[in-house]
NUSE-261159 format. One line per 3 residues: number of its first residue (from 1); their letters; for each residue x, y, z of C-alpha. Coordinates in nm, 3 decimals, padded with zeros to 5 digits. Example, Ala and Ser with C-alpha at 12.3 -4.5 7.8 and 13.67 -1.06 7.14 Angstrom:
% residues 2
1) as) 01.230:-00.450:00.780 | 01.367:-00.106:00.714
//
This chain:
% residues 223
1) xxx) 06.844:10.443:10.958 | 07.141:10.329:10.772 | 07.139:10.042:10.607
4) xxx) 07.426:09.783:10.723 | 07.731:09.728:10.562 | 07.721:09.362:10.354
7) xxx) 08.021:09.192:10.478 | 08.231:08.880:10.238 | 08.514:08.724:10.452
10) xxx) 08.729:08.507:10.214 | 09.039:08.282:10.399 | 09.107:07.941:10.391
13) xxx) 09.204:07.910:10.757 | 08.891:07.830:10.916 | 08.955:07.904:11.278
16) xxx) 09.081:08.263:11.163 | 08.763:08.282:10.937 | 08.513:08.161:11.198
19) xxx) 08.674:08.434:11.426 | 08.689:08.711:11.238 | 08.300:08.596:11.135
22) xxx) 08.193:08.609:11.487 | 08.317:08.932:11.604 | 08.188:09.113:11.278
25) xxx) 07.815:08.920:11.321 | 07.824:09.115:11.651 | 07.876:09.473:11.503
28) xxx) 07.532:09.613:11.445 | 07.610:09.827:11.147 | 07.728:09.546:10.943
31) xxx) 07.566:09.190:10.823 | 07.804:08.889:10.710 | 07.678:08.743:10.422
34) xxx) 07.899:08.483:10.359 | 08.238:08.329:10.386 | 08.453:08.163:10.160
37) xxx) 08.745:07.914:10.174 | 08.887:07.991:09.815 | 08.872:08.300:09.523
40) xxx) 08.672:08.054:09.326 | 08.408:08.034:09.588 | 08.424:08.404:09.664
43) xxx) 08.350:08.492:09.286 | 08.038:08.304:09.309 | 07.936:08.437:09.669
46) xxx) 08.022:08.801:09.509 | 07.769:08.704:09.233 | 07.514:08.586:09.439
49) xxx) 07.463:08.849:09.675 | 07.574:09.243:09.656 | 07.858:09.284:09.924
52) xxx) 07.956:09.616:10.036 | 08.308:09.494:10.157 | 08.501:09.183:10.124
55) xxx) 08.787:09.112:10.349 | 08.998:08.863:10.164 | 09.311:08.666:10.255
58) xxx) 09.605:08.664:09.975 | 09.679:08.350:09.953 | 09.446:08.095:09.903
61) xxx) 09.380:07.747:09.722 | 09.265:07.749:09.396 | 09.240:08.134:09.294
64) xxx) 09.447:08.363:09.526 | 09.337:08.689:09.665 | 09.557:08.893:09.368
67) xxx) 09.350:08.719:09.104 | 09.029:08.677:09.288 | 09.063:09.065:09.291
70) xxx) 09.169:09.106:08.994 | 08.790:08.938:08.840 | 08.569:09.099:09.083
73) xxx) 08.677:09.463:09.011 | 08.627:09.398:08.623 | 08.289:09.334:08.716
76) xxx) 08.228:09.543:09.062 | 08.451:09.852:09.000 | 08.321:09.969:09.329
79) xxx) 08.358:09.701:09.547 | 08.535:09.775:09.829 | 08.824:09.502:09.898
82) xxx) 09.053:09.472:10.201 | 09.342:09.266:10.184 | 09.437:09.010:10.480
85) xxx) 09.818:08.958:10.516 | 10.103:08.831:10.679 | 10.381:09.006:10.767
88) xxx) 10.625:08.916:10.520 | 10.406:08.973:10.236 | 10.504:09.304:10.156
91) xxx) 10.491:09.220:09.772 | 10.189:09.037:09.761 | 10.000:09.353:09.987
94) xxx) 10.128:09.577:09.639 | 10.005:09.344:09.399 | 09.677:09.330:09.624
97) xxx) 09.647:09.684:09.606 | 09.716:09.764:09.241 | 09.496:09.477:09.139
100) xxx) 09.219:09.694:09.332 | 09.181:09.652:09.683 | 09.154:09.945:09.819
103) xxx) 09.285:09.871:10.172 | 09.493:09.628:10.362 | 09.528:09.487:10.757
106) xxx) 09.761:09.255:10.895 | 09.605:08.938:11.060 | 09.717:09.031:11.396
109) xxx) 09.501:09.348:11.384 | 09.302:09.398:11.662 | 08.883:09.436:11.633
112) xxx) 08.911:09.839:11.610 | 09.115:09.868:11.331 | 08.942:09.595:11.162
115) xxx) 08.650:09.817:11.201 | 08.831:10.088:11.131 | 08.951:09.932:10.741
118) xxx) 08.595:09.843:10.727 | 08.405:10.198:10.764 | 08.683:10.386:10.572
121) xxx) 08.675:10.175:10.243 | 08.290:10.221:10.273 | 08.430:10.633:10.286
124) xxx) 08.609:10.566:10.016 | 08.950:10.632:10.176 | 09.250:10.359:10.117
127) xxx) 09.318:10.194:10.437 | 09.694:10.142:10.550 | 09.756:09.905:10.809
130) xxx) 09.893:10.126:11.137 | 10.198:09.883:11.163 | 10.280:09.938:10.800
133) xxx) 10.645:09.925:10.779 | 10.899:10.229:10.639 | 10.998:09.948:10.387
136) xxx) 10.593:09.826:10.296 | 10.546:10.226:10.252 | 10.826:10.270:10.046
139) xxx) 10.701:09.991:09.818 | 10.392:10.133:09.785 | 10.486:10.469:09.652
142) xxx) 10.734:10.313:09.390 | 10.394:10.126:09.270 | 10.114:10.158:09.060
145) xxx) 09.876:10.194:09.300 | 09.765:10.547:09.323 | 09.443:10.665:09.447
148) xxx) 09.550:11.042:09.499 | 09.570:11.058:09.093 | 09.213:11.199:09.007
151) xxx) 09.159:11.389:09.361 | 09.193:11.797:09.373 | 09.501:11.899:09.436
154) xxx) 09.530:11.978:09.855 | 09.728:12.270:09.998 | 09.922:12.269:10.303
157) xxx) 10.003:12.547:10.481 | 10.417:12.575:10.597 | 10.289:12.492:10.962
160) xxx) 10.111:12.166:10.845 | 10.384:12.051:10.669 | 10.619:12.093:10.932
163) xxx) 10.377:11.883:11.150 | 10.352:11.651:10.852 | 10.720:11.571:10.828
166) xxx) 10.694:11.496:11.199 | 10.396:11.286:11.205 | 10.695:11.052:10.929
169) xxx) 10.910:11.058:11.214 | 10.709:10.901:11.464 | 10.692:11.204:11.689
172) xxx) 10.410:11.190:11.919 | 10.224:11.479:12.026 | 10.382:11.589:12.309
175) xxx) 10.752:11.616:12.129 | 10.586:11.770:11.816 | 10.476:12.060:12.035
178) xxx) 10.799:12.074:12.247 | 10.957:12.099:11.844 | 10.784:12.385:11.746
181) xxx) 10.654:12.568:12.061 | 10.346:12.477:12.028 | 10.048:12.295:12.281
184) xxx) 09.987:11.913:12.247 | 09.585:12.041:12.191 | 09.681:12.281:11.929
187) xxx) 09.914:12.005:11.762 | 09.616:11.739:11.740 | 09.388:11.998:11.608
190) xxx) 09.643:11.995:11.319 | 09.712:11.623:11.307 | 09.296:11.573:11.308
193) xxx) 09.261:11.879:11.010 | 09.602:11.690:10.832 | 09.405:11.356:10.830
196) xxx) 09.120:11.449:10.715 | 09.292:11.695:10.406 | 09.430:11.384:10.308
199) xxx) 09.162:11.151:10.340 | 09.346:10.885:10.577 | 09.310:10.746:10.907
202) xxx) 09.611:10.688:11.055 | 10.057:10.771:11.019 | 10.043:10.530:10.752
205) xxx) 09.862:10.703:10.563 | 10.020:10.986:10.602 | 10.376:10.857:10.578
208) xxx) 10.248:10.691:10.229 | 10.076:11.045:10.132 | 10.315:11.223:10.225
211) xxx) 10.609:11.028:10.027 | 10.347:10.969:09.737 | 10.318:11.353:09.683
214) xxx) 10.693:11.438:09.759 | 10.601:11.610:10.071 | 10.881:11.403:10.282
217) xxx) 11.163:11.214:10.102 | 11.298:10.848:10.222 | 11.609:11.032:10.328
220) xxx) 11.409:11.245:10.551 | 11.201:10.991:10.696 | 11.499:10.779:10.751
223) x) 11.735:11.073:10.929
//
């Protein structure tokens, strides 16, 4: 069998904390081993133990999540860190994400996606919150954060990328298909072989792939 996935959940709210804690200590691929109130506590949690994940809010007393990140991946290169944020964080979820997290969720997220962020870190994809906004997105490509830099270069046939530029839209299936005379099954067969070329889980990914490698431009997505 596989071994669980060691869970760190780091936020000083402690009715958020003791929530997120319970629903995760009921997922039997993964095992909380700890929680911590501060980035001072996490550090020392993190070197106690040998976490697979941490889930850790941005801002917090005494060492915030930006720095708390910033120590543990000196140390744990491959620790896998998900940021917890607020909505109008945008800046803070870029500074998360080039100090090394490798993922992000808003707090609102519901238990899937939270599950979700958790098993594709551990795949070593980036995680993009599904309600990432066009301006969040944006912000993120005009960073340093890029984790398409040392994979193989992917090729996209002139069908995907038509697909691909309406995935940025927002197009759901059904219009895609109506778009390009195609079936809604033949259309998620694409979407599914598009997601997985690029490694992400949802249109945020894409939308940030795609505008990351100049496959859409802002003035596209925003037409």
């Amino acid at each position: 069998m596989t071994e669980p996935i060691q869970l760190l959940i780091a936020d000083d709210h402690e009715i958020f904390r003791d929530g997120l804690a319970l629903m995760l200590s009921r997922q039997k691929d993964m095992n909380l081993v700890g929680q911590a109130g501060d980035g001072v506590e996490l550090l020392a949690l993190v070197e106690a133990g040998c976490p697979d994940v941490v889930l850790m809010d941005i801002k917090m007393p005494r060492m915030d999540g930006i720095q708390a990140t910033k120590e543990l991946i000196k140390t744990y290169p491959d620790l896998h860190i998900v940021a917890l944020s607020m909505f109008s964080e945008e800046n803070l979820i870029v500074e998360m994400l080039e100090a090394g997290a490798k993922g992000y969720l808003l707090k609102n997220a519901d238990k899937q996606e939270i599950l979700d962020a958790i098993h594709s870190v551990m795949e070593n994809r980036v995680y993009y919150c599904r309600d990432t906004s066009v301006t969040l997105a944006s912000m993120i490509v005009k960073s340093n954060f890029n984790p398409y830099r040392k994979k193989e270069v992917v090729e996209f046939s002139e069908r995907e990328l038509e697909i691909i530029k309406l995935i940025c839209k927002q197009f759901t299936a059904q219009e895609m298909g109506d778009n390009l005379f195609l079936s809604r099954r033949t259309i998620e067969g694409y979407r599914t072989r598009i997601l997985e070329k690029m490694s992400v889980k949802n249109t945020a990914g894409v939308v940030i792939y795609a505008l990351k490698n100049k496959l859409i431009s802002e003035k596209e997505l925003l037409q």
